[in-house]
C-alpha positions as CSV (number, residue, x, y, z in Angstrom):
1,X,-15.0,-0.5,11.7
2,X,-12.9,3.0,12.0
3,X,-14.4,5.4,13.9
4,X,-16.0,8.6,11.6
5,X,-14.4,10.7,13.6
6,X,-10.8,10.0,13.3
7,X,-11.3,9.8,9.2
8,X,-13.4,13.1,9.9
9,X,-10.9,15.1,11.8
10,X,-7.6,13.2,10.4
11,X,-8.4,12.2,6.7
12,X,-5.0,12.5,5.6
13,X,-3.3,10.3,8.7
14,X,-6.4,7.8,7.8
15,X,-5.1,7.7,4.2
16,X,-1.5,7.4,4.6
17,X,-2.1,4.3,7.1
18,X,-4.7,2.8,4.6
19,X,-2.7,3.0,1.6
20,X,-0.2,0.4,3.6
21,X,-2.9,-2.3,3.0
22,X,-3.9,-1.4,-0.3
23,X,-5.7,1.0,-2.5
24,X,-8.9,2.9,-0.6
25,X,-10.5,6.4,-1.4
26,X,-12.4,8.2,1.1
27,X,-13.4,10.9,0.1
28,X,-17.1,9.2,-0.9
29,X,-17.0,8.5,3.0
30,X,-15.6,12.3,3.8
31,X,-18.6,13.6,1.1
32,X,-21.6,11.5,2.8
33,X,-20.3,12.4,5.9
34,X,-20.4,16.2,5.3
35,X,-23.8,15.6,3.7
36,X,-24.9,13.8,7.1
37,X,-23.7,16.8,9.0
38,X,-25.5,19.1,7.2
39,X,-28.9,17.8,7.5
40,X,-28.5,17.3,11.2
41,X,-27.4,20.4,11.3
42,X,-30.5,21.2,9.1
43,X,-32.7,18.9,11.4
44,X,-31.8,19.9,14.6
45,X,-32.5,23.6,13.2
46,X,-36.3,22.7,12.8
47,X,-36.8,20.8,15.9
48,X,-35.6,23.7,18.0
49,X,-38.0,25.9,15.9
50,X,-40.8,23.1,16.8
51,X,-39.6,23.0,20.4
52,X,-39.9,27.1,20.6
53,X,-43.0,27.4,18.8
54,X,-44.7,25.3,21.3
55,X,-43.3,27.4,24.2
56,X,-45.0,30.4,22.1
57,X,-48.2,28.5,22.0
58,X,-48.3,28.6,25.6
59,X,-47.2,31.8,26.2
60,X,-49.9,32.9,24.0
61,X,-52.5,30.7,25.4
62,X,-52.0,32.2,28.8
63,X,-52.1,35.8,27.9
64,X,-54.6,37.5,25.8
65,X,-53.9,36.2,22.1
66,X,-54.8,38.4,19.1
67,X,-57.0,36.5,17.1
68,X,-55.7,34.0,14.7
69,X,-51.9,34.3,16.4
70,X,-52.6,30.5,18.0
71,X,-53.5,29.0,14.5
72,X,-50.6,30.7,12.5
73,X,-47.8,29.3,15.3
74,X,-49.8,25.8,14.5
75,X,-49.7,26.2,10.8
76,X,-46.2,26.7,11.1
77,X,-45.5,24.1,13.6
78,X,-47.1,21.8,11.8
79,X,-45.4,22.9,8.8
80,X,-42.0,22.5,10.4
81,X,-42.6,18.8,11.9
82,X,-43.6,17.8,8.2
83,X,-40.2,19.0,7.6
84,X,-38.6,17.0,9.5
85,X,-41.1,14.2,8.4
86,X,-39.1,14.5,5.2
87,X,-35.6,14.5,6.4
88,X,-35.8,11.5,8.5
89,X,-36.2,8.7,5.1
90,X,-32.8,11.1,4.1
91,X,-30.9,10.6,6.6
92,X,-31.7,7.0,7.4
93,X,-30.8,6.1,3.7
94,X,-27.3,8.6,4.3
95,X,-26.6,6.7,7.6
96,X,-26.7,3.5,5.3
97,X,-24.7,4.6,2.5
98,X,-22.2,5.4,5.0
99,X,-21.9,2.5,7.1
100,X,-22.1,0.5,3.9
101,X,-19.1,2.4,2.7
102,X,-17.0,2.2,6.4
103,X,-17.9,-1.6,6.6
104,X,-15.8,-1.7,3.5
105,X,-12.4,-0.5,4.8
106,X,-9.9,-3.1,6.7
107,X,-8.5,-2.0,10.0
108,X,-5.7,0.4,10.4
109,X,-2.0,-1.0,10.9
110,X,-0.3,-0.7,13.8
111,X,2.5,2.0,13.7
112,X,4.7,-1.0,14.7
113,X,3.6,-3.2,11.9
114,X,6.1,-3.8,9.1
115,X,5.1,-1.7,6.0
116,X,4.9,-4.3,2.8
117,X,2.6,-5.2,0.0
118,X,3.0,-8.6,-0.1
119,X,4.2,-12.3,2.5
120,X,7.4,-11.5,0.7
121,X,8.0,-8.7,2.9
122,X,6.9,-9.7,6.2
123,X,9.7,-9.8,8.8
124,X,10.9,-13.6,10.5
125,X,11.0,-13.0,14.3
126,X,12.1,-15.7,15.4
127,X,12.8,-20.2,15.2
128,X,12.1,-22.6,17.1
129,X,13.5,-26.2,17.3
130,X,15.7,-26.8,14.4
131,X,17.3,-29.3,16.9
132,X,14.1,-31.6,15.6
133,X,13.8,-30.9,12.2
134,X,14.7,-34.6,10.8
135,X,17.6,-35.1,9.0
136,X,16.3,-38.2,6.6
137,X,15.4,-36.7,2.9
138,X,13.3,-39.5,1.9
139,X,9.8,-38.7,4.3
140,X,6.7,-38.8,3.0
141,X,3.9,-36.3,2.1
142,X,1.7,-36.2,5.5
143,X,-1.4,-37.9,2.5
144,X,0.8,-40.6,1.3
145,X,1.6,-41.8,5.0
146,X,-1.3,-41.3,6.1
147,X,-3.6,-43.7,3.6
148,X,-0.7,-46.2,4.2
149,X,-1.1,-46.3,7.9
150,X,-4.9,-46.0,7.0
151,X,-6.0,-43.6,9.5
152,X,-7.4,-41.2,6.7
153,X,-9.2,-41.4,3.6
154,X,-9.8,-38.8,1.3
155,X,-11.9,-40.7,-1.9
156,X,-14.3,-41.8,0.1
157,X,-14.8,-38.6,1.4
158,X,-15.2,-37.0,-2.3
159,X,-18.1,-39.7,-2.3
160,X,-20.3,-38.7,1.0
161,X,-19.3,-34.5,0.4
162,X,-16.6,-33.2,-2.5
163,X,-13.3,-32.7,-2.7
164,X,-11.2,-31.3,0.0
165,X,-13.0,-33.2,2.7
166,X,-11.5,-36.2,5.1
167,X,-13.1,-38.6,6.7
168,X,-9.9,-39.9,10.0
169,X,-10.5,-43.3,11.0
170,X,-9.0,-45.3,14.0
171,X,-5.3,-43.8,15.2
172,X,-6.1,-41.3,13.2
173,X,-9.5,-40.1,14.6
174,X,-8.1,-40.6,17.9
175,X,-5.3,-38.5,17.4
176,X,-7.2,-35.7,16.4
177,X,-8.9,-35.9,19.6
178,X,-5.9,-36.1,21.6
179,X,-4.9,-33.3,20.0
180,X,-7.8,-31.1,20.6
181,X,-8.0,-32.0,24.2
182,X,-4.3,-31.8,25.0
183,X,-4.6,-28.4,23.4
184,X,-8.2,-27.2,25.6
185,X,-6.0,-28.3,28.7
186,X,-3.1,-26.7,28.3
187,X,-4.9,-23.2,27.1
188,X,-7.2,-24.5,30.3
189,X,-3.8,-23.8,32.5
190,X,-2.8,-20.7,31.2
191,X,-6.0,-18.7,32.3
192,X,-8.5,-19.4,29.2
193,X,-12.3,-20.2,30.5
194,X,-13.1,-22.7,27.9
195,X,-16.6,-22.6,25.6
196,X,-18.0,-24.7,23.2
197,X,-20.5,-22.0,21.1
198,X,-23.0,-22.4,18.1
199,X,-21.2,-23.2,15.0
200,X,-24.2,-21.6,13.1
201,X,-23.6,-18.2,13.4
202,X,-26.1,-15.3,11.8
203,X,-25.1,-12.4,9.5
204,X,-24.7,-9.8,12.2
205,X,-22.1,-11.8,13.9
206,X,-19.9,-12.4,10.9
207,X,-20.1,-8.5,9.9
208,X,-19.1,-7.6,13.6
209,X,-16.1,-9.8,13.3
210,X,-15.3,-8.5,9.4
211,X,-16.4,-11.4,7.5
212,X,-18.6,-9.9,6.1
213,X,-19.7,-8.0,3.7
214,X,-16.3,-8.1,1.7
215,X,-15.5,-12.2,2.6
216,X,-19.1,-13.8,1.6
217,X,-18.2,-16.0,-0.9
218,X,-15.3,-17.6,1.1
219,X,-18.2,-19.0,3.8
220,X,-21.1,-21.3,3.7
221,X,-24.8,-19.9,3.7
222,X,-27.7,-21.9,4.6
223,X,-29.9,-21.5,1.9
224,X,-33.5,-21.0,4.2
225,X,-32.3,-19.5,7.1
226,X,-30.0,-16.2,8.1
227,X,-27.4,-18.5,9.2
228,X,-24.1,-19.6,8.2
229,X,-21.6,-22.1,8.8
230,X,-18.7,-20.8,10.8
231,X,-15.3,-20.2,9.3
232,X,-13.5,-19.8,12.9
233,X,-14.7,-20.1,16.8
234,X,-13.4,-16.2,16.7
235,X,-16.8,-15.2,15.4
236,X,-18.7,-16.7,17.6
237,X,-16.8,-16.3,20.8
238,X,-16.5,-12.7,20.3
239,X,-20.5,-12.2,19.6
240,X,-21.0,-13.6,22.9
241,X,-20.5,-9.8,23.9
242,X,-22.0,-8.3,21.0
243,X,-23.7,-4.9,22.2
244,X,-22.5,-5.2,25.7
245,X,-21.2,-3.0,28.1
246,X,-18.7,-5.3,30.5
247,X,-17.1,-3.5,33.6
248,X,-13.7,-2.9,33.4
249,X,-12.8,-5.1,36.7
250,X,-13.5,-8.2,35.0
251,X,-10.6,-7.9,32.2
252,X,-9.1,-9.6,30.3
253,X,-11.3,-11.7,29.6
254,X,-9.5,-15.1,27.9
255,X,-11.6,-17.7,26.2
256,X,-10.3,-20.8,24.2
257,X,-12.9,-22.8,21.8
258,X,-12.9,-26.3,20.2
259,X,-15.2,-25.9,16.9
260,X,-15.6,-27.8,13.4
261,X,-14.5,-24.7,11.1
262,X,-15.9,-24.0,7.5
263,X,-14.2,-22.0,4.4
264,X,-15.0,-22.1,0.8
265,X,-11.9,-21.3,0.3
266,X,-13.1,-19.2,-2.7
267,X,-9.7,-17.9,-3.8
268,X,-7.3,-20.8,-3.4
269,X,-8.0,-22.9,-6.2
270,X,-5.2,-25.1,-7.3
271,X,-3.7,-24.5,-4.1
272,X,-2.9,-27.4,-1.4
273,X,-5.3,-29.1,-3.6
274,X,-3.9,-32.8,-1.7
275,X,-3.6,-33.6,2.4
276,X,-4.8,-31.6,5.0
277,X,-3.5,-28.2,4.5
278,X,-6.5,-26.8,3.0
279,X,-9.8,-28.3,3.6
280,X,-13.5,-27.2,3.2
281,X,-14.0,-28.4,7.1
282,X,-11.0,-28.6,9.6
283,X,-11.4,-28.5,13.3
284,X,-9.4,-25.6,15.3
285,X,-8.9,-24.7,18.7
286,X,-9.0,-20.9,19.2
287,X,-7.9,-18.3,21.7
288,X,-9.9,-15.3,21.8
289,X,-9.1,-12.0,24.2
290,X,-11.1,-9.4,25.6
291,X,-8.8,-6.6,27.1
292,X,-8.3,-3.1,27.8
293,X,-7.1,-1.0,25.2
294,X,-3.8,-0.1,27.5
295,X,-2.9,-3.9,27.7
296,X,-3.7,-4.9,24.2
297,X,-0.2,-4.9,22.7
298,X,1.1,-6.9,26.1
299,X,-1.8,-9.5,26.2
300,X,-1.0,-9.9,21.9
301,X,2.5,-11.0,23.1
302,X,1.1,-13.4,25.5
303,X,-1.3,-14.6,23.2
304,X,1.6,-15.6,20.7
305,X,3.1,-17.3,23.5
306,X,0.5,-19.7,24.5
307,X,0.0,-20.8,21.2
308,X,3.9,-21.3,20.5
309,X,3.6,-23.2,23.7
310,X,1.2,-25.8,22.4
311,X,4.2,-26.4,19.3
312,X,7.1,-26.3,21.9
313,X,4.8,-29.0,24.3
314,X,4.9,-31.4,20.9
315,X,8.3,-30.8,19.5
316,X,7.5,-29.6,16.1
317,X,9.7,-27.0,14.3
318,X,8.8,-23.7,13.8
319,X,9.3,-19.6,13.4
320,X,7.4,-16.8,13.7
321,X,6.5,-14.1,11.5
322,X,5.7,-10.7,11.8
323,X,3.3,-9.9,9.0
324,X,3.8,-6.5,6.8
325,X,0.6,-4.6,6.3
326,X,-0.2,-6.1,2.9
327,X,-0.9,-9.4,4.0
328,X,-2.9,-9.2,7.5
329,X,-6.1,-10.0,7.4
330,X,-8.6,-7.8,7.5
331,X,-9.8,-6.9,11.0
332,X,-5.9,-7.0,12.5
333,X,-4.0,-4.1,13.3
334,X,-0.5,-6.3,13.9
335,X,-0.4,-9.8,13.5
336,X,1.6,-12.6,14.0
337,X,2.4,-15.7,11.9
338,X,3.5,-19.3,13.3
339,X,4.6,-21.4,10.6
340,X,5.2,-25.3,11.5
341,X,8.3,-27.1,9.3
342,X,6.9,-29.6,6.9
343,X,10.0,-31.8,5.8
344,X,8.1,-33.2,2.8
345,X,7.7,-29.8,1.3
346,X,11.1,-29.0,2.4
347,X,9.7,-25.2,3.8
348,X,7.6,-23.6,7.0
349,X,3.7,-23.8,6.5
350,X,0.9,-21.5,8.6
351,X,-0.4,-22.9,11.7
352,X,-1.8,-20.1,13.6
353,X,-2.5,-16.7,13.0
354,X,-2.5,-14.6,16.1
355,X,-4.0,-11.2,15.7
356,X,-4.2,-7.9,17.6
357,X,-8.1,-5.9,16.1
358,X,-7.5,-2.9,18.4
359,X,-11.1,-1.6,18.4
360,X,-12.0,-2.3,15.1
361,X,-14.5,-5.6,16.2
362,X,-15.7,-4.0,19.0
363,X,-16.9,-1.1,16.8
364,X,-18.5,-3.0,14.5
365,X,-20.4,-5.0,17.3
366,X,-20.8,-2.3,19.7
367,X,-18.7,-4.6,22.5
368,X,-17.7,-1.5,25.2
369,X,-16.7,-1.1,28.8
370,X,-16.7,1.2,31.6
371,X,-14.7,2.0,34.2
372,X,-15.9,2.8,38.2
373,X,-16.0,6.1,38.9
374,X,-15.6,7.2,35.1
375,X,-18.3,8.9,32.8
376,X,-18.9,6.8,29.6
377,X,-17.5,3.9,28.4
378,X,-14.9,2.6,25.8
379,X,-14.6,0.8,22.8
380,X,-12.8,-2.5,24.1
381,X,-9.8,-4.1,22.2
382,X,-10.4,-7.6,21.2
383,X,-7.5,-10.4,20.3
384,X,-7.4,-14.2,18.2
385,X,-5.4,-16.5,17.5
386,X,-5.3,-20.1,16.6
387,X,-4.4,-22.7,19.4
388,X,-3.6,-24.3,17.2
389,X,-5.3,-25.5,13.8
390,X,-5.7,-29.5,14.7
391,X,-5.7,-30.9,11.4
392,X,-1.9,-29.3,9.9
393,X,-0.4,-30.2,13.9
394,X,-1.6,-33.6,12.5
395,X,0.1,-33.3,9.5
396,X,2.7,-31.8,11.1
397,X,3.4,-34.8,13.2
398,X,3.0,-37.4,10.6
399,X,6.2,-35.9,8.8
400,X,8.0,-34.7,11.8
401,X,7.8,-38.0,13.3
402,X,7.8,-40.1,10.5
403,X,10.1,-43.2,11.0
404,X,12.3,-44.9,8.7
405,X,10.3,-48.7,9.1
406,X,7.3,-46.4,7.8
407,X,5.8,-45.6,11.4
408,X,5.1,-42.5,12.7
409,X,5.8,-42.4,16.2
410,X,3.5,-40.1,18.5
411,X,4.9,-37.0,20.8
412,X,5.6,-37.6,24.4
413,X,2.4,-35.4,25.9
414,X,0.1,-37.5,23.5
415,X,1.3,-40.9,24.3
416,X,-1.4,-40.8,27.3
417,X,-4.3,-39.8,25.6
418,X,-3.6,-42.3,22.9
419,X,-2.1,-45.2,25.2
420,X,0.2,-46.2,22.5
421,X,4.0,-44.8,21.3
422,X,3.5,-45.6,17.3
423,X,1.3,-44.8,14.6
């Protein structure tokens, strides 16, 4: 959430940086705002009339009071308190409007953030490994390899769920689990205090992250209960500290997070529609950072770098990309892209998406901190990133490895977990 106060005293900075990201009007938010402040103003006008007719009433009571001067300052004060009696429902339904109205607007971009409207214009960084990007033009689709090694099915899952569900069976369930435990350890080693949260997450925790309101229909609701499936361990892991005040001593604070993810993924129809690219349920390991708002740009750097480690570890191909303000998501302020090389679709594909929220979360869930010897505390700067998504490192793997006698053979740092060297 921005803070009223910079859109207050800044409207046209506020503006310019939202018109980056797309089309936004505040001046309904400036209007309520200057509405609110004007029946505080009003408000706080009668209670210090309240307050200084009950000094009066004591003065009065203590000297000798003409008759009838006690009941007229009680008429009045009783007057003034129904008053305020009637600006209170006004100003909580104000107070609503305008939350409703703030929740609405994406973070701000970073003034290091590439200025674009669309992925076309977001900025390549850097590449990674073309040395193992494989040479033979005849591999296979990660699906088709896949169901012929038989370590996924995907009709069969149609049958038990819908579409866009997989059910991994032998090498291939075992792989996945590899996966997601080589990835914990390594995360593990570089400083992250692993935790395994609720996947069932309630509608306060998805607004503090910036689910909702504006992303509802892309998550799952449970139909009797204020609960919803989770579409990332970011939400979740940064609710932990919902409405907390945490002492400035004990940041960073680094957390990574196995979880089952869940996305309706309301807006991508037609898209991906085959493999496991883009599934209603896909399992993740995220990284999730709690830091001072000095060191937020250096621990987003880091944070890149421990998930590019996890691709370097296996070998797979890939870049990075710097994303233009059009296309980060909606909480970031800058935002990195790490895009894995898929040989069957000949082109880079999203793996992670590591992003720096600034304040923006921490707002919305009231997550501060304080500093010894300081008065008040601060909003604190919170960080995600995927470490990586498990099921595309999968398919990853099954095309980068992918051998000419139809095997898949299985990266170096996974041949121990899987006590085998071929798919």
């Amino acid at each position: 959430m921005l803070d009223i106060k910079q859109i207050r005293e800044n409207p046209q900075k506020v503006q310019e940086l939202l018109s980056r990201r797309g089309e936004y009007d505040l001046e309904p938010i400036l209007q309520l705002d200057k509405q609110m402040r004007e029946l505080e103003a009003k408000k706080s006008h009668l209670q210090a009339r309240s307050n200084e007719i009950g000094r009066l009433v004591g003065q009065k009571m203590k000297a000798n009071p003409q008759e009838g001067e006690i009941a007229a300052l009680r008429t009045e004060g009783n007057e003034v308190k129904a008053q305020v009696s009637e600006l209170e429902p006004q100003e909580t339904e104000l107070i609503e409007e305008l939350r409703t109205l703030l929740l609405a607007l994406p973070n701000l971009p970073s003034d290091a953030t590439p200025v674009g409207k669309s992925e076309d214009e977001n900025i390549e960084v850097r590449r990674w490994g073309d040395e193992f990007i494989p040479q033979n033009s005849d591999i296979l689709p990660h699906w088709e390899i896949g169901e012929q090694l038989g370590i996924f099915n995907f009709k069969r899952s149609a049958k038990v769920a819908q579409s866009r569900f997989v059910t991994l069976l032998g090498a291939g369930a075992a792989l996945e689990r590899a996966l997601i435990q080589f990835m914990l350890e390594r995360h593990i080693e570089a400083g992250y205090i692993e935790a395994m949260p609720p996947v069932l997450i309630n509608t306060q925790s998805l607004t503090a992250t910036g689910q909702l309101p504006k992303f509802a229909e892309e998550s799952f609701k449970c139909a009797e209960d204020d609960l919803w499936l989770s579409p990332t361990a970011e939400v979740p892991i940064t609710n932990l500290y919902r409405e907390e005040i945490l002492a400035a001593e004990n940041l960073p604070i680094y957390h990574c997070a196995y979880t089952p993810c869940f996305r309706r993924e309301a807006g991508s129809y037609g898209r991906d529609t085959r493999g496991l690219i883009r599934l209603h349920q896909f399992n993740k390991v995220e990284l999730v950072k709690f830091v001072h708002p000095s060191n937020s740009e250096d621990e987003h750097q880091k944070l890149v770098q421990d998930a590019e480690a996890i691709l370097q570890a296996l070998k797979l191909p890939y870049r990075v990309l710097e994303l233009c303000s059009g296309d980060m998501g909606f909480s970031a302020a800058r935002c990195y892209d790490l895009e894995v090389w898929l040989p069957s679709a000949g082109k880079y594909r999203e793996i992670s998406s590591c992003s720096n929220c600034t304040d923006f979360q921490a707002r919305r869930g009231q997550i501060r901190f304080k500093e010894a010897g300081k008065k008040g505390t601060q909003f604190i700067h919170t960080l995600n990133g995927s470490g990586l998504a498990v099921g595309r490192t999968m398919a990853a793997i099954l095309e980068n490895y992918q051998q000419p006698d139809g095997t898949v053979r299985i990266p170096g740092v996974l041949q121990t977990y899987l006590k085998r060297e071929v798919l």
